[in-house]
N, C-alpha and C positions, 0 to 999 in steps of 0.2 A: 597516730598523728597523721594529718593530710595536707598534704604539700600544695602551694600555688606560686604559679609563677609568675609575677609581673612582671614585661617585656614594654618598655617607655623610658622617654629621658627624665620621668619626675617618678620616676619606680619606688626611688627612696622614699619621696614623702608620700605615695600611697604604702608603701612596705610599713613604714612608723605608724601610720595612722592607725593601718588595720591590723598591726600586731599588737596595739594596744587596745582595740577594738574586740579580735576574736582570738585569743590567746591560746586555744586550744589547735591554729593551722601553724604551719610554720612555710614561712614565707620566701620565696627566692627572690631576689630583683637581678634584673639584666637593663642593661641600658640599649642594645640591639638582641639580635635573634642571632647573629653571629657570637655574640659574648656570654650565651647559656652554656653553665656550668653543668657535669654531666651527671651530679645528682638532680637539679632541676630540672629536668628532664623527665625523670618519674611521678612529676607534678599531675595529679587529678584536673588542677586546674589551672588554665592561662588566663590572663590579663594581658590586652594588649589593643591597643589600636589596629585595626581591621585590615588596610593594605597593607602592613609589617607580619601578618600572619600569616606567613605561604607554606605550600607545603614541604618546601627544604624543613621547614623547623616541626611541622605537625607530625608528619611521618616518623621523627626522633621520638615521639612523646609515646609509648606504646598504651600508658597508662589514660593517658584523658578522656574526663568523663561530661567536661564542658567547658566552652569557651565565654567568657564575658570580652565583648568587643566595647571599645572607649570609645568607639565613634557609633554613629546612628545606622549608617550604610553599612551592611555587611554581606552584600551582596558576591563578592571573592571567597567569603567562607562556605556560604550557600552551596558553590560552585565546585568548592573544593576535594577533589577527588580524594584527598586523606582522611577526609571526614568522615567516618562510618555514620547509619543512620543515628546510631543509639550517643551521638555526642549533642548535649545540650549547647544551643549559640542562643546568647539572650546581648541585648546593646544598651547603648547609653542615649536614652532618649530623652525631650522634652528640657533639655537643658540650653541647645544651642539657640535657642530664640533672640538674643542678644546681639550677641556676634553677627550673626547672618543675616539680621535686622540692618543692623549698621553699616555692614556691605552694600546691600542693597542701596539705600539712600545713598551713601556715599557714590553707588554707580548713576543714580540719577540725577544727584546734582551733579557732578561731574559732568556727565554727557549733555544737559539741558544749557547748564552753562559754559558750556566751551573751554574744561577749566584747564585743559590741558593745554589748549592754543596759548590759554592767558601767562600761563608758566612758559613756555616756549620765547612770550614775545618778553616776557621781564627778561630770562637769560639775555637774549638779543638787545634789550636798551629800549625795545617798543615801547609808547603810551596808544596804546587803541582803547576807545573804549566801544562798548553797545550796549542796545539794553537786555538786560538778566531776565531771562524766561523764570516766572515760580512754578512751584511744585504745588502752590497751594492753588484749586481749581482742577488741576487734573486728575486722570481716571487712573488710578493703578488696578489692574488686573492680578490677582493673585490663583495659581492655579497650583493647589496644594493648600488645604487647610486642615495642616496640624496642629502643632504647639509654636512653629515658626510661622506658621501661616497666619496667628493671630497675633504673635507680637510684632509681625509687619505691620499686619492691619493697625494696629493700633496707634504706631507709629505715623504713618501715613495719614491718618485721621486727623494728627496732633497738627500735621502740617498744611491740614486744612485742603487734603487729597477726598477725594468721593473712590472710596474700593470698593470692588467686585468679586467676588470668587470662582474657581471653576473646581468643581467636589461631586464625584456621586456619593459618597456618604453623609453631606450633611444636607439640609437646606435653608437652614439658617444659622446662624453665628453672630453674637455680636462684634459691632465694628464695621459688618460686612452691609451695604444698600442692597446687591444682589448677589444668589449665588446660581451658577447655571451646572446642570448635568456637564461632565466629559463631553457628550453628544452631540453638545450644544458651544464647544469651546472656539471653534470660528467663527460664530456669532457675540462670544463672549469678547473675542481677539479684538472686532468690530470697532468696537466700544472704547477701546484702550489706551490713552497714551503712552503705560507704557505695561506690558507683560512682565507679570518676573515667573519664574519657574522655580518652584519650589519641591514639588512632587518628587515622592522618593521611587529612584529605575527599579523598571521591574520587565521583565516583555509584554506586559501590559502598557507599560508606559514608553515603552521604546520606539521613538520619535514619535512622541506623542504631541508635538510643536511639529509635525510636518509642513512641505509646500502648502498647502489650502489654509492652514492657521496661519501662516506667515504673509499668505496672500491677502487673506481677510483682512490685517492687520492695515489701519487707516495712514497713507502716508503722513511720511514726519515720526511716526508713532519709534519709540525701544522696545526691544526686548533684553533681559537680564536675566540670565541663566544661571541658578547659584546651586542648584540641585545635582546634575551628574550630564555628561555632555551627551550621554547616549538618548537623555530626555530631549533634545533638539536635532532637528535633521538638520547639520553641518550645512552642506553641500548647497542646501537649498536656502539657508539663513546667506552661506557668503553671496549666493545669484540676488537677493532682496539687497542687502546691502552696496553692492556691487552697481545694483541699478539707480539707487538712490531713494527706494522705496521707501526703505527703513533709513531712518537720522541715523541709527545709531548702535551699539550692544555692546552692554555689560558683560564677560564673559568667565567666569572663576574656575568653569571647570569645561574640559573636552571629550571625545571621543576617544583621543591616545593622551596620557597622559606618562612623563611631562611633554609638552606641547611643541613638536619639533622647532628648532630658531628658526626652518624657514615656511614656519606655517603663514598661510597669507592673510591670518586675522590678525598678525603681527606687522604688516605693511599697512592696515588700515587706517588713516588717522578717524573714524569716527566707531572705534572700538578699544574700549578697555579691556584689555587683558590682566587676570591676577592670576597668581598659582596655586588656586584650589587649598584659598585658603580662611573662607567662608565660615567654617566651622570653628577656626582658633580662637582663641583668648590668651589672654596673660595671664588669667585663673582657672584655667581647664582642668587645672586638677581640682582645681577647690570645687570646682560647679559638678566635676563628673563624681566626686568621691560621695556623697549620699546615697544617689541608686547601686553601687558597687555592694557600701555595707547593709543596705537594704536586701539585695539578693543575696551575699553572704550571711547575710542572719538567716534568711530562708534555706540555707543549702545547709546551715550548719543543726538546723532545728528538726527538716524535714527532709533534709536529702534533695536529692535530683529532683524529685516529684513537688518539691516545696517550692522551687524555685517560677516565680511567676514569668510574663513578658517575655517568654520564649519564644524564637523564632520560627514559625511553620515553616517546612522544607517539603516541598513536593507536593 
């Protein structure tokens, strides 16, 4: 019998699913990494979302032979010293297009329309009116085109947006008018009303939105960072802002996270702050539980070797 253990606050409804599912594991659930029982612990396998997997809890596990992470980024397991080579990390991908979709817009009407002044002045008793800048006509830049890259795009199109891509894997895509090499992303920047970042961190990608991309960038223009905050160079996005170059930025995710109260993207009024939470749904389990019993059918048929979508390390 082989044990797994899922570590989440919806553990139960993946634990039921999948032990009606693969009848032959036997299933732990924890609600934290703190409340693993000390039989689940000799679990072959974790289940768990990716920042909740550090190594207080891995180093416990003597037996594991891989990790399935519930989120896309797994960049902290990659990293992580408890990890021997021979432990599989495979993720949950191709699912968030939705969610992170809907941020996004949400951050550029927001930002285009001033929406947060308009709430400000209703609390206050204000009637101001102006007129409402659209989204339909403008250039959204998308740098990142995966499975969220196109259900952007798509979106965007609907709203009668012209997007652009920045990819050296692809060069074409539908949805997209143009797609520019990495190489070529300051010249892409150019072009943009507004940038969103989607690209998943890697040290390839780290501050890959530097000063010269942000200088490119056409005043008035946003950017919207919904990827990892290590993909934008901080420092030099608050000296754009600061100056008035940039209108504006959508922000979901940082450098440190969570993002000190007296970080100074927090005193800006022409930046939204969220807390990195891009990737949630109210269905997250429902959306992430297919590729779960997908690679469970694979681990259970074929072993370690069966399992696809693995993560390269090194």
């Amino acid at each position: 019998m082989r044990d797994i253990l899922v570590i989440d606050r919806d553990a139960g409804f993946y634990c039921d699913a999948l032990g009606r599912a693969f009848p032959g594991f036997t299933f732990h659930r924890a609600d934290t990494a703190d409340s693993v029982s000390a039989p689940a612990l000799e679990s072959e396998v974790l289940i768990g979302l990716a920042p909740y997997l550090g190594d207080a809890l891995l180093t416990r596990m003597p037996r594991l032979k891989w990790v399935h992470a519930l989120t896309t980024g797994v960049d902290n397991l990659i990293a992580a010293p408890a990890l021997g080579p021979d432990v599989v990390i495979t993720n949950t991908h191709g699912m968030h297009g939705p969610q992170m979709s809907e941020l996004a817009i949400l951050m550029m009407l927001s930002l285009l329309r001033r929406f947060e002044q308009m709430m400000a002045q209703s609390r206050a008793g204000v009637w101001q009116r102006w007129p409402q800048p659209l989204l339909c006509g403008k250039t959204v830049t998308i740098l990142g085109l995966g499975a969220i890259g196109e259900a952007l795009a798509a979106r965007c199109n609907a709203f009668g947006m012209t997007v652009t891509g920045i990819s050296d894997g692809r060069q074409t895509v539908d949805g997209f008018a143009r797609i520019f090499p990495r190489a070529r992303r300051a010249e892409a920047a150019a072009e943009a009303d507004f940038l969103v970042v989607i690209v998943p961190y890697s040290p390839k990608t780290h501050h890959i939105v530097d000063d010269a991309v942000l200088s490119a960038m056409r005043p008035g223009s946003y950017l919207i960072n919904i990827a990892r905050g290590g993909c934008v160079d901080e420092a030099a996005l608050l000296s754009h802002l600061a100056s008035g170059h940039l209108a504006g930025a959508g922000l979901d995710v940082f450098a440190v996270e969570p993002l000190p109260a007296d970080s100074p993207f927090r005193a800006l009024p022409n930046v939204i702050v969220t807390p990195h939470i891009g990737g949630m749904s109210d269905t997250y389990a429902a959306q992430a539980l297919p590729l779960v019993k997908q690679h469970l059918a694979e681990f259970e048929a074929f072993g370690l070797k069966g399992i696809t979508d693995r993560i390269i390390r090194g």
